[in-house]
C-alpha positions as CSV (number, residue, x, y, z in Angstrom):
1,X,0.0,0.0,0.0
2,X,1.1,3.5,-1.2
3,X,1.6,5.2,2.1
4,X,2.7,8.9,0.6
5,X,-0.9,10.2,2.2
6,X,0.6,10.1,5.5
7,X,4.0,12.4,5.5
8,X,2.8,13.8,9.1
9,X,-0.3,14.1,11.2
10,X,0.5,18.0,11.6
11,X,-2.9,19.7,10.4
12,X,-3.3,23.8,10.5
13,X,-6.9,23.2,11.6
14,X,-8.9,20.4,13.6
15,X,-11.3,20.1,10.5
16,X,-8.4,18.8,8.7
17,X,-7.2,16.9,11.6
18,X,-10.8,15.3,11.3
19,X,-10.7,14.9,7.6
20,X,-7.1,13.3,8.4
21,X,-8.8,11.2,11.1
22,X,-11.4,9.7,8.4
23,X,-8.4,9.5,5.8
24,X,-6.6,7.1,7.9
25,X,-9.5,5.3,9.0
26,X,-10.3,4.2,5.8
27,X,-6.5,3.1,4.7
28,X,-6.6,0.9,7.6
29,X,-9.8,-0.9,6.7
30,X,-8.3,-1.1,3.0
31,X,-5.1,-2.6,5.0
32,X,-7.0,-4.9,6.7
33,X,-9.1,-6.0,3.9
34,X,-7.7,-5.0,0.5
35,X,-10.0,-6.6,-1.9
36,X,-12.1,-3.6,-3.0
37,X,-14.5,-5.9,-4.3
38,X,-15.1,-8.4,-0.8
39,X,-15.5,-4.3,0.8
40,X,-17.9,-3.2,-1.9
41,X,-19.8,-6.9,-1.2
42,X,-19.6,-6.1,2.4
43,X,-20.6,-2.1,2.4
44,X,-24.6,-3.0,2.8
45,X,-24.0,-5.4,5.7
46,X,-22.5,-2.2,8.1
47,X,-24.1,0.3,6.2
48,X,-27.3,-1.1,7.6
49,X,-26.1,-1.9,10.9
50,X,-26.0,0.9,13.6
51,X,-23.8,-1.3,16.2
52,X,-21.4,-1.4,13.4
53,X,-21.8,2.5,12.2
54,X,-21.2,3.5,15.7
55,X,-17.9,1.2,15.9
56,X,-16.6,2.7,12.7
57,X,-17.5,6.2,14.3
58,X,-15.2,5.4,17.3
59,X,-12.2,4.3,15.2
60,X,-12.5,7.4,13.8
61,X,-12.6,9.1,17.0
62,X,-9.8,7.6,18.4
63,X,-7.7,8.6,15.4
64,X,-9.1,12.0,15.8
65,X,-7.8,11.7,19.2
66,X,-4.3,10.8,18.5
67,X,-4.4,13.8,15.6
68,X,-5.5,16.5,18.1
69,X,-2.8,14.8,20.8
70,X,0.0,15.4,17.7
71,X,-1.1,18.9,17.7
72,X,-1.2,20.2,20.9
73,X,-4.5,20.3,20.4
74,X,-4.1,23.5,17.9
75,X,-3.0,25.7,20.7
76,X,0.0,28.1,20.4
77,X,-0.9,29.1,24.0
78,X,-1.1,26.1,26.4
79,X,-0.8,28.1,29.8
């Protein structure tokens, strides 16, 4: 996998750092399963299923969370 998307996880805003977040949340699922035809066959089963929605939600979270983290939470002024 082509991994030039991912030269740093400095973003000048949060929204990118939550566009980041969403980024790398889908390149790991890719990762994990890279047949973009068993994800395609697979898209209806979680895009139906809130337990599964609200799972992908939180990976996406905790990448935001490690994104923020990596930016002092877009602070210049942390006193």
């Amino acid at each position: 996998m082509n991994n030039d998307f991912l030269n740093t996880l400095q973003t000048k805003t949060p929204k990118e750092g939550r566009e980041l977040a969403i980024l790398l949340s889908r390149k790991t699922i890719a990762a994990i399963q890279p047949s973009k035809d068993i994800r395609a066959q697979l898209r209806d089963n979680y895009a139906n299923d809130t337990q599964q929605l609200i799972q992908s939600a939180l990976v996406v979270a905790i990448e935001f969370q490690t994104i923020a983290k990596a930016n002092n939470y877009w602070k210049k002024d942390k006193s």
